[in-house]
N, C-alpha and C positions, 0 to 999 in steps of 0.2 A: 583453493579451487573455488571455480565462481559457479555458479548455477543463475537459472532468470525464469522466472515465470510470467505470464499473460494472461490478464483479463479482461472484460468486459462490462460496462454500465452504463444506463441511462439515468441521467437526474437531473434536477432540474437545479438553480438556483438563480440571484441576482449580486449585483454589485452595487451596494449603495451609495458608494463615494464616485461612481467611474461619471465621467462625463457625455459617454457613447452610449448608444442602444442596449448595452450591457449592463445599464441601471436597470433596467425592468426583467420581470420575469423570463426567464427564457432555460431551454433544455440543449444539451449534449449528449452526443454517444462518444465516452469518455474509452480512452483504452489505457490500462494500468499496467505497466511493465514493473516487477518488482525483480533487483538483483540482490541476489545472497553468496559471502561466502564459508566455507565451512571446510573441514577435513575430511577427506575421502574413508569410510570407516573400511578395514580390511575386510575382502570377503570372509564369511564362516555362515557353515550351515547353521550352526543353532541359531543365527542373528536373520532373521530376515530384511530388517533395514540395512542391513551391510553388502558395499559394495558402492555406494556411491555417496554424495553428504544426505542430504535428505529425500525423501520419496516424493516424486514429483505429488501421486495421487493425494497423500497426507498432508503437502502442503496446500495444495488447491481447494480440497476438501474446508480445512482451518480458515483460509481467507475467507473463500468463497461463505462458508456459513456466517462467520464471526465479526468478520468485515465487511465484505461487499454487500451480504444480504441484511444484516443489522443496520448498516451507518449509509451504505451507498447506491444502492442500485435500486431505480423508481422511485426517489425520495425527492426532498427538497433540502436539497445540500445545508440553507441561511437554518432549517429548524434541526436536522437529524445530526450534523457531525457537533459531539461534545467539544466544548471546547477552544473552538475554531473563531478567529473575531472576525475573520475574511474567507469568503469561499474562491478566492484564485486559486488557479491550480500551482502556485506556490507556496502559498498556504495549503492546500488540501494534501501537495505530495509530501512536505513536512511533516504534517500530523499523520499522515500513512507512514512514514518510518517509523515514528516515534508509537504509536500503535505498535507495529513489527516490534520494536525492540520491550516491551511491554508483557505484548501478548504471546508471541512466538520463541523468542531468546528463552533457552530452556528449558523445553517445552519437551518432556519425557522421550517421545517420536521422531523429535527434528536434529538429534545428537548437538554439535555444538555451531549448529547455525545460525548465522547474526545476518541482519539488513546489511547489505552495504549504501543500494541509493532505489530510488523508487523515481521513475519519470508518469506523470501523468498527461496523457494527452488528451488536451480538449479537444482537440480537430483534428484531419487528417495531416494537418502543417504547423501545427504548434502544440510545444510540449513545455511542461515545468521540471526541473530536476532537483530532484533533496537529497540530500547525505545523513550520516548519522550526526555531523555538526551542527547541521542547519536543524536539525529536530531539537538537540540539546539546546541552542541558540535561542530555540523560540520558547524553551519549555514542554515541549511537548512528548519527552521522552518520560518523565515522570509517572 
């Protein structure tokens, strides 16, 4: 079963190889689609996370404190995400899975839900898309 969550961030960064106006400083309102999928846990009253893979409020809650608010939102992309040699949003959606599979895979609350792909949108008309390969690929699942 799949599930998807949506968020939200401003930040700023640059590109220092790019040729365009995207070499200098500049800011985005980023929108973060994250999909996950996981096994639907059987209802039961003693279990309150049962009934669906994970709780919407528990996962928004995780990102939102752990990621968005730590690495992403009101920042300067080039200084805050560890790690990262490029702040495109093909690099940034990579290192957001590979985060996911890190931080969240696991995760006491979330039973056994894994990243599938994370689309970052720099704009309202252009998006980047990561998978769990292209996280492993880059190293960034470590």
């Amino acid at each position: 079963m799949k599930i998807a969550r949506m968020f939200k961030f401003e930040s700023a960064h640059r590109l220092p190889y790019h040729d365009g106006k995207c070499h200098r400083l500049h800011g985005h309102s980023y929108r973060l689609e994250m999909i996950f999928s996981g096994t639907v846990r059987q209802p039961d009253e003693k279990d309150p996370q049962s009934g669906f893979v994970a709780d919407f409020g528990i996962v928004n809650d995780l990102v939102k404190e752990q990621l968005i608010d730590r690495y992403l939102d009101h920042r300067d992309l080039n200084a805050s995400v560890p790690g990262i040699p490029y702040t495109s949003a093909e690099y940034l959606s990579a290192w957001i899975v590979g985060w996911c599979m890190r931080e969240l895979e696991g995760h006491p609350q979330l039973g056994d839900l894994k990243i599938e792909r994370v689309r970052v949108w720099e704009t309202i008309n252009a998006w980047a898309e990561a998978d769990r390969q292209d996280a492993e690929g880059m190293n960034f699942h470590v």
